[in-house]
N, C-alpha and C positions, 0 to 999 in steps of 0.2 A: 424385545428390541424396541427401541422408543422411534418413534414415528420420525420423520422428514421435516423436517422446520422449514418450506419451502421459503417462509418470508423473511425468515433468518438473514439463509442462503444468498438471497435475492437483493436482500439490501445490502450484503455484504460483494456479492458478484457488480453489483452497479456503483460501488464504491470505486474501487480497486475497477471499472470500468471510465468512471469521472478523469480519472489519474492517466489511464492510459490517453484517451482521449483529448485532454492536455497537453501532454509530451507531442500525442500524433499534431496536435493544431498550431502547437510551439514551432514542429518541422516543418510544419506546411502541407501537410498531408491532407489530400480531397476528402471530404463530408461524406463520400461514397464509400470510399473506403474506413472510414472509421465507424461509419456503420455497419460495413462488412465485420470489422471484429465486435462491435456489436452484437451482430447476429451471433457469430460462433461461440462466444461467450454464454449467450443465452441457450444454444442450444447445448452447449456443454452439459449447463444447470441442469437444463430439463431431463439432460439425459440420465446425470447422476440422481434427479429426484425420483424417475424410474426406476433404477436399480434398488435406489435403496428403497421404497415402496412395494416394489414389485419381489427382493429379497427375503429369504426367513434364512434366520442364522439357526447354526444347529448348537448352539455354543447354552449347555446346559443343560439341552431338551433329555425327553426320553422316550420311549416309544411305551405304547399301551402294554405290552406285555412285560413292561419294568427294563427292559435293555438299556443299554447306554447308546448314543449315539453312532454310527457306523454306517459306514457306507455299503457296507452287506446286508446291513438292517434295513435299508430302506423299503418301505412298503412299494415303492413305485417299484422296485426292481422285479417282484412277483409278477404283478399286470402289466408290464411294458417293456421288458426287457428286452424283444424283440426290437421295439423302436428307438430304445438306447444303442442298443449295439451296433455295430458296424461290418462291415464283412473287413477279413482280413486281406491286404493287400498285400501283393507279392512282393519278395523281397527283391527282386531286379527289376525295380521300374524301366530302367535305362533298356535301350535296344540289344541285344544280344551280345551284337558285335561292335558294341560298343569300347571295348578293351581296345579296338584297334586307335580309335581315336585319342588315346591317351601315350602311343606311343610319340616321345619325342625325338629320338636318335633319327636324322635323317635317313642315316645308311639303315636302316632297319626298317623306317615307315616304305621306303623304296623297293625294299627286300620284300617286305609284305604285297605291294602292290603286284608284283611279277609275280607272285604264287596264283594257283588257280584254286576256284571253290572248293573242293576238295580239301584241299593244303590246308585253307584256314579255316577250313569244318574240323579236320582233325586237330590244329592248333587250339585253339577253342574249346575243344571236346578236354583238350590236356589243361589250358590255362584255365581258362571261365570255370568250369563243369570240377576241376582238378580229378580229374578220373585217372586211373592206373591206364595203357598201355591196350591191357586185353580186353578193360572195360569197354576204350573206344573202340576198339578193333569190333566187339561185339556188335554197338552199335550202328557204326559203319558196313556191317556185312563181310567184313574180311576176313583174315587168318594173323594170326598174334605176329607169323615173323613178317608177313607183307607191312605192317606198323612199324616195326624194326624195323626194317627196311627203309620206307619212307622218312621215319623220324633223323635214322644216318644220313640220309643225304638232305635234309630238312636241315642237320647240324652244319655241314659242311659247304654246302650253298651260305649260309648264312655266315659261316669263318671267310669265304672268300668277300665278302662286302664290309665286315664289320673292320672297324682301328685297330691297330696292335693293343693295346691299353684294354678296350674294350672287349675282344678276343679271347685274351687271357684271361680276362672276369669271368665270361660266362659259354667260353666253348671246353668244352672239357676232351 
């Protein structure tokens, strides 16, 4: 890789800086300010003289034991891979019951609101979780038809609030 031309760069960053500087003076734009892009320009520069200075391309290389280039090959991954790595994070950042927040239908965030914990432990357990029926049941400490039980009148409560339109969508 050929090295950084920083004076290249630099004469060429304060060119195309004259230019702007111009336009800003032409506007009437404060001295303060055109320093301020000034600065960021420069520090743009510096930053890109970094990378590319501080960069090794792997475009070519090879590693001592004749390999081609790979990101499996890398020697750091042996001694470091620990501090590469990452722990994985869970696939539901969001708050549990968080599904409730996403409900738009008035008559149903209402409906929701009148259930008691319970109601929307076992709601939850069936939407969120999507578990079967006996799965919650298990969870919950219950009996499969006491779930039965709850989920019918869990249905029917919820036909008595919901629109005709919406009713027929999804009460069965």
């Amino acid at each position: 890789m050929a090295g950084y031309n920083y004076g290249y760069h630099r004469d060429k960053m304060e060119k195309e800086f004259a230019q702007i500087a111009a336009t800003c003076r032409a506007e009437g734009i404060a001295e303060d300010t055109i320093e301020i892009i000034h600065r960021i320009l420069l520090n743009e520069l510096n930053s890109n003289r970094k990378f590319y200075t501080h960069t090794q391309s792997y475009d070519g290389m090879k590693f001592q034991n004749g390999s081609d280039v790979d990101v499996g090959n890398n020697p750091f991954l042996e001694d470091y891979l620990e501090q590469f790595s990452a722990p994985q994070v869970e696939i539901y950042e969001w708050h549990y019951m968080a599904w409730l927040d996403d409900i738009d239908t008035p008559e149903v965030v209402k409906w929701l609101g009148a259930l008691g914990e319970e109601d929307i432990r076992l709601l939850t357990l069936l939407v969120v979780d999507d578990l079967k029926q006996t799965e919650a049941a298990k969870i919950l400490g219950k009996h499969d038809s006491a779930i039965s039980r709850k989920m019918k009148q869990l249905r029917e409560s919820l036909a008595k609030v919901l629109p005709e339109p919406l009713r027929k969508c999804y009460i069965r």
